[in-house]
DRENVOMAR-528999 format. One line per 8 residues: number of its first residue (from 1); their letters; for each residue x, y, z of N, C-alpha, C, CB. Coordinates in steps of 0.001 Angstrom, whole numbers. Glycine has a CB too. Example, Ala and Ser with C-alpha at 12.3 -4.5 7.8 and 13.67 -1.06 7.14 Angstrom:
2
1> AS> 13190 -5690 7800 12300 -4500 7800 13200 -3300 7800 11308 -4473 9046 | 12850 -2250 7080 13670 -1060 7140 12900 30 7870 14084 -598 5725
//
This chain:
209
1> XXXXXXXX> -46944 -68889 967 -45820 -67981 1192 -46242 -66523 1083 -44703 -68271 202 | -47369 -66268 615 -47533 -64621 17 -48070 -63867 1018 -48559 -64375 -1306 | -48617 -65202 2444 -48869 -64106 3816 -47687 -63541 4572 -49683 -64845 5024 | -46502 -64210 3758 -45369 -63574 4741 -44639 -62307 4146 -44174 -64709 5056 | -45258 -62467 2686 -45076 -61090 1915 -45086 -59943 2192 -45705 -60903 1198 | -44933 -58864 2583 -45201 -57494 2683 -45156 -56778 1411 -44322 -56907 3575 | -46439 -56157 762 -46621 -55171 -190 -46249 -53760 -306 -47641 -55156 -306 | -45320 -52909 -490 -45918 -51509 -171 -45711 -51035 -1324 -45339 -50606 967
9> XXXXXXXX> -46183 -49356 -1550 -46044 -49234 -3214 -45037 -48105 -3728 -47568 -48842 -3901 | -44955 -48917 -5205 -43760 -48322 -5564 -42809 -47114 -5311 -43935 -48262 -6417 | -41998 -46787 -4656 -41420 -44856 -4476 -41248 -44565 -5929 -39519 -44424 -3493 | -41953 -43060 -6409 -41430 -42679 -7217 -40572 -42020 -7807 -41777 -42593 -7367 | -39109 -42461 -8297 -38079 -41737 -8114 -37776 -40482 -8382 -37411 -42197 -8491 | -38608 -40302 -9441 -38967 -38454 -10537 -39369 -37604 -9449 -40667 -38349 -12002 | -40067 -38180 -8283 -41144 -37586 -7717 -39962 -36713 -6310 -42594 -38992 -7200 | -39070 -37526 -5872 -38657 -37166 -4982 -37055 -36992 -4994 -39196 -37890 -4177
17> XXXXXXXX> -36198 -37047 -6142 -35366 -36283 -6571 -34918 -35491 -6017 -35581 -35896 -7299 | -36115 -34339 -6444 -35589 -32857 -5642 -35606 -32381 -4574 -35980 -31938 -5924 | -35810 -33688 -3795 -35911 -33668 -2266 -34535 -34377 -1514 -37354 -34545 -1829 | -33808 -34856 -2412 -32894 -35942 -1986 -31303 -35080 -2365 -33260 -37622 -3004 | -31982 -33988 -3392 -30802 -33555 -3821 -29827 -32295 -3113 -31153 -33259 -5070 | -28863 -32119 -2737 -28284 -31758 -1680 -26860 -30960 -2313 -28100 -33074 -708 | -26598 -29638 -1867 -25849 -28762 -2493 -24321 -29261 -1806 -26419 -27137 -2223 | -23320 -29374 -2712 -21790 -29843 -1889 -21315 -29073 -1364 -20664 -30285 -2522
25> XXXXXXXX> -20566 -29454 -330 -20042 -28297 337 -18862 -27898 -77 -19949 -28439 1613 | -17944 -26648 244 -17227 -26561 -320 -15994 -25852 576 -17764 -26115 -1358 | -14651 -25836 322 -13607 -25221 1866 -13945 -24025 1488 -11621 -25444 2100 | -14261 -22874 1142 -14899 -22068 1400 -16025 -21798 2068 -14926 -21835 756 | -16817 -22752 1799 -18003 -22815 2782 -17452 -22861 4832 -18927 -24559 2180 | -16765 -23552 4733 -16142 -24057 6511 -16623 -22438 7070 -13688 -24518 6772 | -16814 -22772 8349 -16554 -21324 9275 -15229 -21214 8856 -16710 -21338 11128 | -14443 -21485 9614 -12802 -20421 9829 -12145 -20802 8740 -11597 -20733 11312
33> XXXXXXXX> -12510 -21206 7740 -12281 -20616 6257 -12268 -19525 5853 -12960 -20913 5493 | -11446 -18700 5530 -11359 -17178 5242 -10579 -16702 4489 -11144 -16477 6154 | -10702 -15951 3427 -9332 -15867 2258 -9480 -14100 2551 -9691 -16641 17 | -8064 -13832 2818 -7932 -12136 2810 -9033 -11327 1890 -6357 -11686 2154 | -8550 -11876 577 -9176 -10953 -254 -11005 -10713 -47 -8771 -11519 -1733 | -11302 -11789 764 -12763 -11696 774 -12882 -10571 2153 -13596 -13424 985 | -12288 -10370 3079 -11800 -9931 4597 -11395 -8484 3873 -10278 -11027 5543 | -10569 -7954 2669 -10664 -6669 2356 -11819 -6382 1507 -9510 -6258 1788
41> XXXXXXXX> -12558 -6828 970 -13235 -6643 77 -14782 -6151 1095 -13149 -8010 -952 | -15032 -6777 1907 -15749 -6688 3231 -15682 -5119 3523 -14998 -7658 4483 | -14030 -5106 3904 -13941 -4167 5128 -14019 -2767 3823 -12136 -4403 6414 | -13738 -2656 2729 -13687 -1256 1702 -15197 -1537 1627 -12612 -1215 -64 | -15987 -1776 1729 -17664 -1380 1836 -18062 -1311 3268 -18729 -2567 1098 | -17602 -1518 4399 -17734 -1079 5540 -17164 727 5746 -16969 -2200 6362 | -16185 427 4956 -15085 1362 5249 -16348 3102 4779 -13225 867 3867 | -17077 2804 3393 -17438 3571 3399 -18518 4269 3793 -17233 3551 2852
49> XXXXXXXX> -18155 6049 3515 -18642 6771 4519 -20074 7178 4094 -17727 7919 4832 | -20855 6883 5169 -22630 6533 4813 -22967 5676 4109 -23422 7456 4173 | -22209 4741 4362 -22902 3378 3644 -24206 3254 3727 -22472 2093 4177 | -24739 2510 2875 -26230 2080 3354 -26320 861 4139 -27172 1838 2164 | -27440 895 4716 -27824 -125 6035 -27406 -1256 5092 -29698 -202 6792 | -28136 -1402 3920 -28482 -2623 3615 -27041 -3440 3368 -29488 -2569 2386 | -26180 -2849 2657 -24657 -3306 2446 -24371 -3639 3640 -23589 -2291 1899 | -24552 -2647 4523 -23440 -3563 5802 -23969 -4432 6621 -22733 -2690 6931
57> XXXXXXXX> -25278 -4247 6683 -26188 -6159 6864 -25508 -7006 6302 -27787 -6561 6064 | -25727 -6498 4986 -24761 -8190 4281 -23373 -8456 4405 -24730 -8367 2595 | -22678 -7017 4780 -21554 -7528 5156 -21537 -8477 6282 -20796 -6571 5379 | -22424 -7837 7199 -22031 -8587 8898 -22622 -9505 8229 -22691 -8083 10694 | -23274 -9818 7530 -23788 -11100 7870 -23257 -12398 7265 -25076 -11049 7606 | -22347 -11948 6258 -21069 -13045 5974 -20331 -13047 6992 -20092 -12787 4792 | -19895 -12076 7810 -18986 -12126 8803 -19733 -12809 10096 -18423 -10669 9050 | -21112 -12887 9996 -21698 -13385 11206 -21490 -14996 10717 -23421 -12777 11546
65> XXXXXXXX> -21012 -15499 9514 -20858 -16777 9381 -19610 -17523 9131 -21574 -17026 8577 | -18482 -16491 9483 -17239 -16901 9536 -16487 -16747 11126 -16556 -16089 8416 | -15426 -16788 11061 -14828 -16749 12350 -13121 -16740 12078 -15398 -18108 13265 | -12924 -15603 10864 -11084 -15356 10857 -10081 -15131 12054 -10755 -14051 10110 | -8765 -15851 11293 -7914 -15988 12820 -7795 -14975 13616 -6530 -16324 12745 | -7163 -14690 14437 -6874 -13155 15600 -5889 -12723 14603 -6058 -13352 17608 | -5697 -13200 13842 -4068 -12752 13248 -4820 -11906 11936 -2686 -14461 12621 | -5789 -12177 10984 -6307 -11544 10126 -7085 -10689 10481 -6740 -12142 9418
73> XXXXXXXX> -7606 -10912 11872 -8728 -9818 11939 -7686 -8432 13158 -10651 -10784 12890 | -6604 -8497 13401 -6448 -7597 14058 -5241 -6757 12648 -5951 -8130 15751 | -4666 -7784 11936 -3820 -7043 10452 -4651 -6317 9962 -3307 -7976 9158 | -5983 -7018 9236 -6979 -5777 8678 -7773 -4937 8951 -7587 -5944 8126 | -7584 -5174 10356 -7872 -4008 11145 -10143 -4240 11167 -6930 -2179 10000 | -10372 -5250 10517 -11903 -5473 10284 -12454 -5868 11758 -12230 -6775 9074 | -11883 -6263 12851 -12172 -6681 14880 -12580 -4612 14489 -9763 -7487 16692 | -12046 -3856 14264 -12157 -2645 14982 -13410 -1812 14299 -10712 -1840 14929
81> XXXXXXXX> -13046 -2219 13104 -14625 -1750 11935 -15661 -1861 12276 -14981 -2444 10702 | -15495 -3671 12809 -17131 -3885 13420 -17591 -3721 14796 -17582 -5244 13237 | -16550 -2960 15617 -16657 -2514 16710 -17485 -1583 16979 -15746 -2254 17027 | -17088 -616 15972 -17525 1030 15797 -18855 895 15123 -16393 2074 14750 | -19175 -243 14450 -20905 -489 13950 -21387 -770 14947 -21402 -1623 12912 | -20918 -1330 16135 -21756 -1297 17441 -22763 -176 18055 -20847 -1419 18380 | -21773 865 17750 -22670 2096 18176 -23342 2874 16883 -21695 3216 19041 | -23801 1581 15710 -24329 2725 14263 -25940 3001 14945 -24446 1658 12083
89> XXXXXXXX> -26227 4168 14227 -27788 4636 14059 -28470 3792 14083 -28231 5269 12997 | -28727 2754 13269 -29174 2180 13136 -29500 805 13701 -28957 2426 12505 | -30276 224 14186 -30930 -610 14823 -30238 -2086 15246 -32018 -702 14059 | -30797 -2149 13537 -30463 -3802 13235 -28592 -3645 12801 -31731 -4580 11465 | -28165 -3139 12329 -26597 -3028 12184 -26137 -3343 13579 -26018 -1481 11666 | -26801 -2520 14379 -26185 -1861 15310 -26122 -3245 16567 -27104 -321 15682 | -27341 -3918 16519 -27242 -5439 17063 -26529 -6297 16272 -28545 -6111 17218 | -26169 -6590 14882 -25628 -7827 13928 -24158 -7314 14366 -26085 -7852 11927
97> XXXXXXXX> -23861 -6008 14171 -22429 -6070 14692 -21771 -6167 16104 -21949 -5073 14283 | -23010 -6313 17295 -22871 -7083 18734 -22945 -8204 18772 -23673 -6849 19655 | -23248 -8753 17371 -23300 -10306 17674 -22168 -11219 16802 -24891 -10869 17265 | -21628 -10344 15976 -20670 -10902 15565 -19057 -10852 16621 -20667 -10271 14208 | -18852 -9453 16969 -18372 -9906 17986 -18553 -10248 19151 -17898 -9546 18078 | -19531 -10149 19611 -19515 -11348 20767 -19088 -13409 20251 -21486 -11207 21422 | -19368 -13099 19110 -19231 -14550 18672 -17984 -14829 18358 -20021 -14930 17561 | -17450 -14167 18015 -15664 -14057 17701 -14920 -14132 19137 -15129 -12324 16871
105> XXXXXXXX> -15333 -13147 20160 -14704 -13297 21275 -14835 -14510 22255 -14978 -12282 21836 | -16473 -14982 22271 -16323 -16144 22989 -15776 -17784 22473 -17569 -16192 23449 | -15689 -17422 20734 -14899 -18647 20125 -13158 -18335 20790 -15028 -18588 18034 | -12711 -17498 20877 -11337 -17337 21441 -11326 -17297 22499 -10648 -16423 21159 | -12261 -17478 23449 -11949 -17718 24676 -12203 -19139 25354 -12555 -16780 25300 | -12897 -19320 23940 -12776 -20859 24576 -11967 -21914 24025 -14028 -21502 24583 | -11099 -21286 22887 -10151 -21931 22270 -8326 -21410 23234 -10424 -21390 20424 | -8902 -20280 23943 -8000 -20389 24792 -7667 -21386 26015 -8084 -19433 25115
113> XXXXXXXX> -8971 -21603 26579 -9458 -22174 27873 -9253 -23767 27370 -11213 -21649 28359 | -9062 -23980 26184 -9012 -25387 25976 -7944 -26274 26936 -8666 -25550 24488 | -8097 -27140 26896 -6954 -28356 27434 -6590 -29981 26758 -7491 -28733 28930 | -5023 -29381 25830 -5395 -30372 25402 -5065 -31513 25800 -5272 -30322 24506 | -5045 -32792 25301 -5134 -34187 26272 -3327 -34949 25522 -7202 -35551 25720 | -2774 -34656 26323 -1420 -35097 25953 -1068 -36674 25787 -545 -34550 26986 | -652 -37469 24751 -726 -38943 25315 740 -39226 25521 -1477 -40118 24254 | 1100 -40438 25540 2344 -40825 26044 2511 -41306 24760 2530 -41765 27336
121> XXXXXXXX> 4167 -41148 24390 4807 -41582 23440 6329 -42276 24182 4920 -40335 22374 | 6826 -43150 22546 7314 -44173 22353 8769 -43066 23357 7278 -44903 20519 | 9563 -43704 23817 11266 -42679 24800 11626 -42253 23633 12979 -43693 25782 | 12100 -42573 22716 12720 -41697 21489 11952 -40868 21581 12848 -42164 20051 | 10871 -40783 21353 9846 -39436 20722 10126 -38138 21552 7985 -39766 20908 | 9790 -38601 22718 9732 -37868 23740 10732 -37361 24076 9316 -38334 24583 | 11950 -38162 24178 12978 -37045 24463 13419 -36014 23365 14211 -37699 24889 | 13109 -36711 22083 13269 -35292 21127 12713 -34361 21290 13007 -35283 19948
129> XXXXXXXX> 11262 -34443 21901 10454 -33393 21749 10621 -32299 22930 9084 -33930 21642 | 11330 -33197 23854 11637 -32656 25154 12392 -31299 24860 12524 -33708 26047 | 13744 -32506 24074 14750 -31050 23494 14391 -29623 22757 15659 -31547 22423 | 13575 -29999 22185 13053 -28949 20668 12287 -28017 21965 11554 -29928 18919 | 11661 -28540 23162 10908 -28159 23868 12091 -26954 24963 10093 -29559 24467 | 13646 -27490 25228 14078 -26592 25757 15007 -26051 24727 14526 -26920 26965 | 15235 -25988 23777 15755 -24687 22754 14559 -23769 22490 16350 -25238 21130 | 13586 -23683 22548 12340 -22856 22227 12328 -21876 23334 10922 -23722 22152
137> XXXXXXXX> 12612 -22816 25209 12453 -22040 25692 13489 -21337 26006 11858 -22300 26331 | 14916 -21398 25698 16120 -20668 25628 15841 -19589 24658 17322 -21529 25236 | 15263 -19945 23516 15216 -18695 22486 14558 -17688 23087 14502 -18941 21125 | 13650 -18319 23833 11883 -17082 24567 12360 -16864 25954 9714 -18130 24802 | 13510 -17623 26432 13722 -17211 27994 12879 -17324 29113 13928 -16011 28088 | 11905 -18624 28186 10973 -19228 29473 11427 -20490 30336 9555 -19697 28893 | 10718 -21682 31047 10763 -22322 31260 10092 -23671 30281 10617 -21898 32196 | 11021 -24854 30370 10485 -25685 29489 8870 -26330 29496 11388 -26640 29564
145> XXXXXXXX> 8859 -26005 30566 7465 -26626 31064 6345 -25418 31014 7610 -27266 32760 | 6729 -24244 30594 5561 -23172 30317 4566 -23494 29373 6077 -21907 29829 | 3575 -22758 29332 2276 -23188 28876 2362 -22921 27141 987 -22240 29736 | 3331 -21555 26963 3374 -20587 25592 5140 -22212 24814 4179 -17767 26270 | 5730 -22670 25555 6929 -23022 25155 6230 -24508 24775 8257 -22846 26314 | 5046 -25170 25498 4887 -26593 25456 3577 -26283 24025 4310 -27468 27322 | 2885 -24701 24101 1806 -24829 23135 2726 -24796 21911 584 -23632 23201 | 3813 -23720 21375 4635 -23803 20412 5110 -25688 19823 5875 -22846 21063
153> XXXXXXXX> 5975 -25876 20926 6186 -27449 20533 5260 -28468 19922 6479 -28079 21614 | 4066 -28106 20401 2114 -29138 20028 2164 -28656 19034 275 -28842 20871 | 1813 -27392 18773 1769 -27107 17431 2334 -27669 16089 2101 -26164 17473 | 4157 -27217 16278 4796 -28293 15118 4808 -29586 15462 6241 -28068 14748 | 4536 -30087 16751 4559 -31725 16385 3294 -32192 15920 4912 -32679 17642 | 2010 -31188 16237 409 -31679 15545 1147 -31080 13803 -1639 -30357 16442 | 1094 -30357 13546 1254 -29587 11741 2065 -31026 11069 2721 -27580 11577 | 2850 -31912 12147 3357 -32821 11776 2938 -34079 11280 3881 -32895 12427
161> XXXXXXXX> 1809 -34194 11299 905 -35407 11631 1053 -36195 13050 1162 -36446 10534 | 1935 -35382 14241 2212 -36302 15211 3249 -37265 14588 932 -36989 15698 | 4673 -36939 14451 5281 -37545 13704 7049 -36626 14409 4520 -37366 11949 | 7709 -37389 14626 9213 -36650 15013 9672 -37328 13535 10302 -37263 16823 | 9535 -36190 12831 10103 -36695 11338 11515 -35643 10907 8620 -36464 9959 | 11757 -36074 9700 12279 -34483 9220 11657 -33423 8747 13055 -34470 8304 | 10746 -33410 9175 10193 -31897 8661 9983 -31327 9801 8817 -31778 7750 | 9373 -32087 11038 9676 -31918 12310 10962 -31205 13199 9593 -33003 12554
169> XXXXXXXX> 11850 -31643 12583 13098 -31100 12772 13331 -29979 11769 14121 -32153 12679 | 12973 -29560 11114 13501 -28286 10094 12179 -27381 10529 13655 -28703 8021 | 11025 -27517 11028 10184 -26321 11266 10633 -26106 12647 8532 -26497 11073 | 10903 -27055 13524 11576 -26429 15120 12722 -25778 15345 11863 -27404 16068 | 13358 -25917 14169 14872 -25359 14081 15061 -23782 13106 15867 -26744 13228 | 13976 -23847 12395 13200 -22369 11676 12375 -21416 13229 11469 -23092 10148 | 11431 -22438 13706 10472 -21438 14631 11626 -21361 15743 8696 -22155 15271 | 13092 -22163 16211 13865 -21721 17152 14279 -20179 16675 15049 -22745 17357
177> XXXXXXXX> 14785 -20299 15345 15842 -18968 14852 15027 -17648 14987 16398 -19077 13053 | 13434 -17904 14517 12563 -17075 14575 11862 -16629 15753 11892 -17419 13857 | 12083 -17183 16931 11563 -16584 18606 12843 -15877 18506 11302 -17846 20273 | 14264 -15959 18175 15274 -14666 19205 14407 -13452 18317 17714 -14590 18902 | 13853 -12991 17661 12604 -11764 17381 12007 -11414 18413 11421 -12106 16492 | 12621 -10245 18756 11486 -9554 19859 10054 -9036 19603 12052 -8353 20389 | 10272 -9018 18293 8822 -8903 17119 7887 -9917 17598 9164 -9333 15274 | 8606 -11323 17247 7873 -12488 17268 7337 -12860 18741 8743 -13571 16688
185> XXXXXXXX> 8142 -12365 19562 8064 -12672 21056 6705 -11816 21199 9526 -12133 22111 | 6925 -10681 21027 5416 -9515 21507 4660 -9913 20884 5280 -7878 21253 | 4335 -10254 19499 2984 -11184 19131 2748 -12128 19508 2752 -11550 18103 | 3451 -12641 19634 3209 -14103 20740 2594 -13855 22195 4803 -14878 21141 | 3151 -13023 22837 2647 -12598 23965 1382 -11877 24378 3416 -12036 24282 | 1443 -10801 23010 -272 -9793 22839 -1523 -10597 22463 -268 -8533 21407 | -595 -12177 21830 -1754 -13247 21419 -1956 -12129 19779 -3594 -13401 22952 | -1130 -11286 19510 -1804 -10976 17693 -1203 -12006 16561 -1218 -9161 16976
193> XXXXXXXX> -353 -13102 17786 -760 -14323 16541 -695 -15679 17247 461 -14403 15084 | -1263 -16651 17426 -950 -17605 18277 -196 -18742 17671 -2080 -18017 18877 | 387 -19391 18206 1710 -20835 18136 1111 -21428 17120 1954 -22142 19606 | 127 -21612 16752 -267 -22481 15262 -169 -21970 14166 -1542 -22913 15076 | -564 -20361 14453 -331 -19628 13123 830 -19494 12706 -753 -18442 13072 | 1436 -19422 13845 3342 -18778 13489 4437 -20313 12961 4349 -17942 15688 | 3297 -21228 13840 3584 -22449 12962 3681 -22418 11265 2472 -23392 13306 | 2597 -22151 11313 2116 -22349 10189 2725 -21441 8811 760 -22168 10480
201> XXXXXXXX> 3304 -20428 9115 3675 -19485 8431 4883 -19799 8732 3191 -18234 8611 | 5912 -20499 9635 7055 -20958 9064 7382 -22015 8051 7609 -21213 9904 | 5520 -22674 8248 6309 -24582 7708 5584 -23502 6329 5277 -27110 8456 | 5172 -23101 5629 4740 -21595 4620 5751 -21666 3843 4672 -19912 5336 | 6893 -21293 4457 8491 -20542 3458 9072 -21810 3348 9872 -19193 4385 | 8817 -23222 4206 9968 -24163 3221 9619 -24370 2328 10440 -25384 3476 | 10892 -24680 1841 10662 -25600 403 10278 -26164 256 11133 -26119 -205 | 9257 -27059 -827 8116 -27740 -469 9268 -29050 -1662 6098 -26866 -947
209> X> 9111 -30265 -1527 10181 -31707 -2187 9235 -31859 -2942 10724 -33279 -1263
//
């Protein structure tokens, strides 16, 4: 039996440990993970006047590893900060802050350009969603079948788990009251906040059971 054996020799576990061992990740770590306070804290050492190179390397270069919503980066005004480092003195700034936004702009343009893949649901579903789909566009004075009235509707029915629940019904009946805003309408339209965010910041203020 011992020719059918195979020998090989022992791994040593001490030995390779520190090769196996692996740092956790963490939701801070994610790209489009982004907490304000880190987004001002950034932009008041950008902000100042003659900074040194070396600070705002490291700034861009956290920012070269994130990707905050359109909605945080046009509030703190940090899209325009690193605009104006485009044209710094300096070399290497002066490329890290062309590459951060270029990287910001072509992630939003291709999160614009997306398409998403609609499936078929159960007739109940659908005709609810239909409805929620033409009070949205009565509030916005579009058509039900527009691109901005059907992305709003995806939105709270994805934040939903894909679910015509009651919570479903209390964030469509919040984001209805909240489109008659001509506020809400022009951000919606300038894109300075898109249908998930505004989602998101309504289902925000309910009450949480």
């Amino acid at each position: 039996m011992d020719k059918y054996i195979v020998k090989v020799p022992r791994c040593d576990s001490h030995a390779t440990s520190s090769d196996r061992r692996m740092k956790q990740a963490t939701i801070t770590s994610l790209k489009r993970v982004v907490t304000t306070d880190e987004i001002a804290s950034i932009k008041e050492k950008l902000c100042v006047k003659d900074q040194n190179e070396t600070v705002l390397l490291e700034c861009l270069e956290i920012l070269s590893k994130k990707i905050p919503s359109r909605k945080i980066i046009i509030e703190s005004k940090i899209g325009r900060i690193v605009k104006r480092l485009r044209c710094h003195k300096d070399t290497k700034v002066r490329q890290l802050a062309q590459r951060v936004c270029k990287e910001w702009n072509n992630f939003f343009k291709t999160q614009n350009n997306l398409v998403p893949v609609e499936v078929k649901y159960d007739l109940v579903t659908t005709k609810k969603r239909e409805t929620v789909k033409k009070f949205i566009a009565q509030s916005f004075e579009l058509e039900s079948n527009s691109k901005l009235v059907c992305d709003l509707e995806s939105s709270v029915f994805s934040h939903c788990k894909k679910l015509v629940n009651n919570q479903y019904q209390k964030i469509s009946r919040k984001l209805v009251f909240a489109l008659k805003s001509k506020e809400t309408q022009r951000n919606l339209l300038s894109r300075s906040i898109t249908p998930s965010e505004l989602v998101q910041e309504i289902a925000g203020k309910l009450p949480t059971v």
